[in-house]
C-alpha positions as CSV (number, residue, x, y, z in Angstrom):
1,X,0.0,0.0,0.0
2,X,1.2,3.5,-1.1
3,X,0.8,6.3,1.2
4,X,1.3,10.4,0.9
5,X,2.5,10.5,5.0
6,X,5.8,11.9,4.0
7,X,4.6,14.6,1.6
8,X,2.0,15.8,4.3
9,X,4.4,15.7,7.0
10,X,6.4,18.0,4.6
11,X,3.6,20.8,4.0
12,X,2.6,20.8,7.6
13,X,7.0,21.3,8.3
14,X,6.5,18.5,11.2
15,X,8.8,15.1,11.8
16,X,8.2,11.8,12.2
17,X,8.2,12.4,16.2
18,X,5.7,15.1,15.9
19,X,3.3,13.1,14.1
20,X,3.7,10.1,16.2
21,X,3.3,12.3,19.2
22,X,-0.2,13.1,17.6
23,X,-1.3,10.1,16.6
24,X,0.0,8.4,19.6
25,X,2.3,6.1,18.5
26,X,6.0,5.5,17.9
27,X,8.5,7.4,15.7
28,X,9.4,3.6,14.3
29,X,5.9,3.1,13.8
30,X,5.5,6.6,11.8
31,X,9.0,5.3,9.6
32,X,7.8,1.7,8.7
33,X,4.4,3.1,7.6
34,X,6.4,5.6,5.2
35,X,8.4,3.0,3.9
36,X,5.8,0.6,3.2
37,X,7.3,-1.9,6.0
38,X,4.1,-1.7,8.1
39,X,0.3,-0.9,7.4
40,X,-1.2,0.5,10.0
41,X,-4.6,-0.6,11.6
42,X,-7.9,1.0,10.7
43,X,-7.7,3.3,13.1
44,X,-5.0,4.5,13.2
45,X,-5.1,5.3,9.6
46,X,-7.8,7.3,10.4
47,X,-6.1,9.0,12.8
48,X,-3.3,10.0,10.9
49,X,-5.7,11.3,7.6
50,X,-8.1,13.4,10.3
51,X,-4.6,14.8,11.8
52,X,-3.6,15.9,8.1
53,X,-7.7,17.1,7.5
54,X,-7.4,15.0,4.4
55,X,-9.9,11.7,3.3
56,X,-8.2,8.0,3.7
57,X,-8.1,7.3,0.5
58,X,-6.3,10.8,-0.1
59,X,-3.5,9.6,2.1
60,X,-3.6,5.6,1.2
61,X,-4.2,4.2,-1.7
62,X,-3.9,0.5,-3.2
63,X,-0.5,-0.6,-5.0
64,X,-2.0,-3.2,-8.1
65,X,0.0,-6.2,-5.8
66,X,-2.5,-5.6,-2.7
């Protein structure tokens, strides 16, 4: 699954601590779900797209292999 998490990190100028902070999970957590190494639960993917102001699918969307 691809996801936009970087590139909305970027316009909102916070890091991967901030976010996690937010979201209330860890740094490590924030990276593997930007590298594609983890995908997060449901809620948490909420969580992170109502903390941007943006939809789900805006922020995650299905790679052809999922």
């Amino acid at each position: 699954m691809e996801n936009t998490i970087r590139v909305e990190r970027a316009k909102k100028k916070i890091t991967q601590a901030e976010l996690a902070e937010k979201v209330n999970v860890s740094r490590q957590t924030i990276h593997a779900i930007e590298t594609g190494k983890f995908v997060p639960s449901t809620v948490l993917a909420l969580k992170i797209a109502r903390f941007f102001k943006i939809k789900l699918e805006d922020l995650f969307k299905l790679e052809d292999a999922d």
